[in-house]
Structure formats: C-alpha cells, structure tokens
N, C-alpha and C positions, 0 to 999 in steps of 0.2 A: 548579660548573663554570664556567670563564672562559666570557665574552661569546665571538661573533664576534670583532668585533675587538677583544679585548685579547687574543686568544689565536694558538697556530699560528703564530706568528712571521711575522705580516703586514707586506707589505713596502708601502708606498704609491709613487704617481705623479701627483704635480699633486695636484687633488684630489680623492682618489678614483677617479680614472678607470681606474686599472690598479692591481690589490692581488691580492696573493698569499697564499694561508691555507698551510699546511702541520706535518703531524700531530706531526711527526718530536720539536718540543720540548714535546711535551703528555706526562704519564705515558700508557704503555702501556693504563692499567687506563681511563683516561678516552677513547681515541684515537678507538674506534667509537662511543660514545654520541656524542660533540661531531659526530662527520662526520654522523652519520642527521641532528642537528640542523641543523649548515650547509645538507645539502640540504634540507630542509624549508624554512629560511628562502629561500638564494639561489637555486633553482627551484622546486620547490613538494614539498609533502607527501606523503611516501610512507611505505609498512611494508617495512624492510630487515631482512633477512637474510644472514647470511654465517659461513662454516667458520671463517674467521681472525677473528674479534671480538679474542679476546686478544692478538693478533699485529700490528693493522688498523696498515694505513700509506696516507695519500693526499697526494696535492697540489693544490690550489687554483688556478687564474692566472683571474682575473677582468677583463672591459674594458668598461665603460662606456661606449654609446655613444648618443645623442639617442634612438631610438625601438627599440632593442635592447641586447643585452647577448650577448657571448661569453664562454663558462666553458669551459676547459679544466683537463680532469681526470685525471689517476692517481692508481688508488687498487686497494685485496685485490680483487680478486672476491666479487659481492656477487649477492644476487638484488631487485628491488623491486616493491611492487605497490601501486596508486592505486585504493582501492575505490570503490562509488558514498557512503558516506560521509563519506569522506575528503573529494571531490566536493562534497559538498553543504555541508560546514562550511567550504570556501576553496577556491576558486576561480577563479584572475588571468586565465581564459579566453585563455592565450596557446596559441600552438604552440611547438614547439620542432626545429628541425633537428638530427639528430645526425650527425656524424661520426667513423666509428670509427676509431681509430689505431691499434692493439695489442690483442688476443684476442679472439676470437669474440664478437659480441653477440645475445640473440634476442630481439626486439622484436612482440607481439601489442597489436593496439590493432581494436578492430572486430571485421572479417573477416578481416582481413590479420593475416599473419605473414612478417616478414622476420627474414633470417640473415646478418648482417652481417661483412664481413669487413675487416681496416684496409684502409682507402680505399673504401667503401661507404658510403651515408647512405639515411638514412630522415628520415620525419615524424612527429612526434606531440602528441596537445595532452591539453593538464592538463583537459580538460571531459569526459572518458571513463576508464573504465575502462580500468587500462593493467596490461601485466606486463611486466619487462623482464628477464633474466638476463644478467649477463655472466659468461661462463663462465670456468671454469679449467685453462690447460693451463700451469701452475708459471711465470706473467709476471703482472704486474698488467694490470689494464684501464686503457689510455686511452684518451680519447674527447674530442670538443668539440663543445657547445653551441651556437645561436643563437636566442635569446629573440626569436619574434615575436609582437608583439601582433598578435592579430587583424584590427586596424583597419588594419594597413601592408600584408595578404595583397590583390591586385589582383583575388581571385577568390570565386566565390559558397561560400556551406557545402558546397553539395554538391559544388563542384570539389575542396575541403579534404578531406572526408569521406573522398574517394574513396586519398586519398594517404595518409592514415595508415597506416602502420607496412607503408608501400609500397617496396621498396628501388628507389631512385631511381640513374638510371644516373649514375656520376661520372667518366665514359672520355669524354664526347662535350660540344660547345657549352659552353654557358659555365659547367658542371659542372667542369669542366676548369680553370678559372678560381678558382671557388668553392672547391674543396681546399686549396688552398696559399693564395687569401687563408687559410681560419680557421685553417690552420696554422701560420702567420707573425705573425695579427694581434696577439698577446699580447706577444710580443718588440719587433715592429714600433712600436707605440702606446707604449710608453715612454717614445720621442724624439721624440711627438708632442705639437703645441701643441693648443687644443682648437680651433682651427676647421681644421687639418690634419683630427683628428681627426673633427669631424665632418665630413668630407666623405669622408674612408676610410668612416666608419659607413652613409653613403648610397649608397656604391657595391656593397658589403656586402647590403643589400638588394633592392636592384635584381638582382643575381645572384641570391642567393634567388630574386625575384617569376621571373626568367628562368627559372632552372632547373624550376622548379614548374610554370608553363604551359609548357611544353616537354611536361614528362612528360604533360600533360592534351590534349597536339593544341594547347593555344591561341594561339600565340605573338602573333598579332595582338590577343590582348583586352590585351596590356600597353599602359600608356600608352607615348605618343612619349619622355616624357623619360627611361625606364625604357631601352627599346630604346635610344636614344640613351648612356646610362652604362654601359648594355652593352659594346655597339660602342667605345664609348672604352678600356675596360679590356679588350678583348682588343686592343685596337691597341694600348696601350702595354706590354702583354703579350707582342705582337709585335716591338716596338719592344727592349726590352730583351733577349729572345732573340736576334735578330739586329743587336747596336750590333756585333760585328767585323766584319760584313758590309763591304766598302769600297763595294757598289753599292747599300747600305740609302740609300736617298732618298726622297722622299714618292710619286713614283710607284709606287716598288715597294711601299711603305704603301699604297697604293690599292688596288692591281690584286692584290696579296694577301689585300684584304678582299672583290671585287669592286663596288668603290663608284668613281667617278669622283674626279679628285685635286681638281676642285671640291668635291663633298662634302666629303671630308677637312679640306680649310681651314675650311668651314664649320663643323663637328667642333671645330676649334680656336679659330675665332671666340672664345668666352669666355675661354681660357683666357691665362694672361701672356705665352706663346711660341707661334710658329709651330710646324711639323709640323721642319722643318730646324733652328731653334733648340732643339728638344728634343732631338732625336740629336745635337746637336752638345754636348750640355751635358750628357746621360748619358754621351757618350764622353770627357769630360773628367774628369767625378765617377768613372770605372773608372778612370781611369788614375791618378786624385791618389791614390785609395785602394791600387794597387799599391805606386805609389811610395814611399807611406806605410807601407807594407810588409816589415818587416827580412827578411822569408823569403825575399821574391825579389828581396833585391838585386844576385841573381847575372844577372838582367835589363836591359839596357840601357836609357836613356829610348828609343831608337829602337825599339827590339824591342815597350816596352811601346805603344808609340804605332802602331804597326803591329797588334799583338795587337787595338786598339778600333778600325779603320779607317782611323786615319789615313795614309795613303800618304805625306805629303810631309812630312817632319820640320819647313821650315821655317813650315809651315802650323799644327800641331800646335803648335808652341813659342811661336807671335803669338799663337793662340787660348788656348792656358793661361795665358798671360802675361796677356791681358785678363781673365781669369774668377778668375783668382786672386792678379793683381797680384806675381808673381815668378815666374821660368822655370823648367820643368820639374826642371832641375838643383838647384834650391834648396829641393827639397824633402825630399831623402834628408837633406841636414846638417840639417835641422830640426827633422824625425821623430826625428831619434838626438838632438839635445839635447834635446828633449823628454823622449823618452823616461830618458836619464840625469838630468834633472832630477827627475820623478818618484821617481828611486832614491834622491835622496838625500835624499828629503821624511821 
C-alpha cells in the first residue's frame, strides 16, 4: 500500500505546512484500509468501523502550525474507538478540539456524552478511553480538528477532565470567533508566509485557551497576553464586519468593545498601523478586490467606493492612488489584460 505521502494525490504548500490527502485516486479496494492508517498516523490510533468499506471516500486538508496542527476532514461514516490498549502502546497525550461541520457526531470520553450537531464542538484527549460515531443520514461527515498539546492548555487536569466530550457553547464570546477561524484556516494558510502563519497559529490558540476557561467560570486564570490576542481578534473581527460603516472610527472601535480609545491604541502599540490606518487599508483592499472583479463591472468606482465607506470620491481616489500607485480607474483595464493574457498562455 502507498506511504502517506506518496499517495491520495497530496497537494503541498511551502513546506509542508498545508497538504492535502485525498481517497478519490487510490483503487477502491485500498480506499478504507489507507484512511484507518492516515488516522492512526496524523491523530492518533484508533479501531474503525464502517458500512461503506467498499465504497469509502474521504478528504484530508492538513496545516501545520508551531505548537498545533488543524485537520479538516470528509469522509463515509464511520464509527471509532480508543481502548485502554491502544492507550498504553502510544500515546502523544494531546487534546483535541472538534468541530463538527456536516452530520451528527456522538462523542463519549469519561462521563460525558455529547451530540454534536454542525456548528457544535467538544474536547477530547488521546489519554482515555474514547468512542466516537459519526453517524449516517445519506451525507458524509465533516469535521475539523485542533491538535493541542497539553503543555499550551493554561488550565489544571482536572479543569481539562471536566470538558471532555463536553459540548462547548459556540453561539457566544470568542466561540464565535473560533468557528470560522478553523473553518477558513486551511484555505486561508496557503497564501501564507510562515511567520504570517505563525502568528495566525497563535491566535488560534489563545481562542482555544479563551473558549475553554470560559466554559470552566475561569476567565481571569488566562494569561494577559492570552486575553489580550483575544480582544485583538474580535476587534478586527469587528473591524471587518463593519469597514462600509462611514462612521467605523476608532471610537466607535472602542466603545463597541467597552474599552477606552486609550486602550485601543495601546492594543495596537505593536502592531505596523494604527487603529485608523487599518480601516483605511481594509477599505482599500475591498475595493481593489471588487474592482478586480469582471462580475461587478456593472459597478461604478464611486458606487464601489461608497459601498466601503468612503464618502468623498476625491478622498478615496488620493488614498488608492498612494496604496497602490495607480487610480482607481486603472484598475478594470488591467484585470482584463490580465486576465486575457492568461488565456492565451
């Protein structure tokens, strides 16, 4: 049977950082034996079962990130189970967050039993006893992963204990947050450099450590710089939601988070731009990417520039011109040679 990677028609990024496995160019007769194997190797070891063996189809999207790893998955409906065995001959004593995205999950680890539904997450860790089903109503299961090692959890055993195969709220704080990051992150990290990258990967965690003591009461046992990478990524969470706003300014960043516009600055202290040169330069990046756009050239440059905030066309048209060294207008003829050059490659 092919390796990991020589098989599954794995796509790479940089190096390594983002690879994709997928079943589809394996024969049929090999499809489920190779995937029990990938999971065994890239999360850890389990006894799988499933109705579709003969039939089995999955997908891999893999990201590499400094002190975790996210795995998103579609694949048949399958059942799995982690004995104490199993347990005892390997053991990466990690946890794992899941997120379900597509067909019921049921998840027993402890005392706990959660029934997960897409857009629902739990916890669970390779150092117990686990059963997990994902069941079948004629869809495959997806799902996504986040490898934490233990050592990056900010909280005692028995805080951890307590949350296993707990379904954790993901409607509230920075749950909210945490979805659409691990839902994006596999796409997202492609056109990422690695110190981009890791610094997405840290933000990533700090959600995690938030969402976790949240669910435990403890919010204050997170470190400051935790709470702090929080707070950041729901401000420019916020930020991006609201760039057509014309009255999005740093006070209303403020007083939206309940922090003073002091703070705020402070907030951005580290980073290369202020609070007002980042709305100004996400409202620039919406609009090149419209413009760049063949579908909506039925769009005006005023209409588009209105649509991100900008009120005053000739305000709009000096600010792009600096940020991208040619006016608004020169952007449609250059998308379209572009793009016909491409055609005749």
């Amino acid at each position: 049977m092919p390796t990991l990677h020589e098989a599954a028609g794995e796509e790479k990024n940089g190096p390594e950082a983002v690879f994709s496995m997928n079943t589809d160019v394996l024969p049929a007769r090999d499809r489920f034996n190779w995937w029990v194997d990938m999971v065994g190797n890239e999360v850890v070891p389990v006894s799988v079962r499933s109705p579709h063996v003969l039939t089995f189809n999955g997908r891999a999207d893999f990201v590499e990130l400094p002190e975790s790893q996210v795995q998103a998955f579609s694949f048949s409906p399958m059942t799995a189970r982690r004995s104490p065995l199993q347990i005892r001959r390997s053991d990466p004593e990690a946890c794992f967050l899941i997120l379900a995205r597509g067909g019921p999950i049921r998840l027993e680890q402890g005392r706990n039993i959660a029934c997960l539904a897409a857009g629902d997450m739990s916890l669970y860790s390779t150092s117990h006893p686990l059963m997990c089903d994902f069941l079948e109503y004629g869809r495959q299961t997806r799902l996504t992963l986040m490898r934490l090692p233990r050592s990056v959890l900010p909280m005692a055993d028995d805080g951890v204990h307590r949350l296993l195969a707990a379904s954790l709220s993901a409607r509230t704080g920075a749950a909210r947050l945490l979805a659409p990051y691990l839902n994006g992150l596999p796409e997202a990290a492609r056109s990422c450099g690695p110190r981009e990258l890791d610094r997405i990967g840290r933000i990533g965690l700090d959600l995690v450590s938030t969402v976790l003591a949240a669910q435990l009461g403890v919010p204050d046992a997170l470190p400051a710089e935790t709470r702090k990478a929080v707070l950041l990524a729901r401000i420019d969470a916020f930020i991006d939601h609201h760039l057509g706003d014309p009255e999005l300014r740093p006070a209303a960043v403020a007083a939206a988070h309940h922090i003073s516009l002091r703070t705020l600055h402070a907030l951005f202290h580290d980073r290369p731009e202020t609070v007002a040169a980042s709305i100004r330069r996400r409202r620039v990046e919406r609009c090149h990417a419209e413009l760049s756009d063949p579908a909506l050239r039925h769009r005006t440059v005023a209409e588009i520039a209105v649509r991100w905030g900008f009120r005053h066309p000739a305000d709009f048209s000096r600010l792009f011109r600096t940020v991208h060294g040619v006016p608004p207008s020169a952007v449609r003829p250059r998308a379209r040679d572009a793009k016909d050059a491409c055609a005749d490659c």
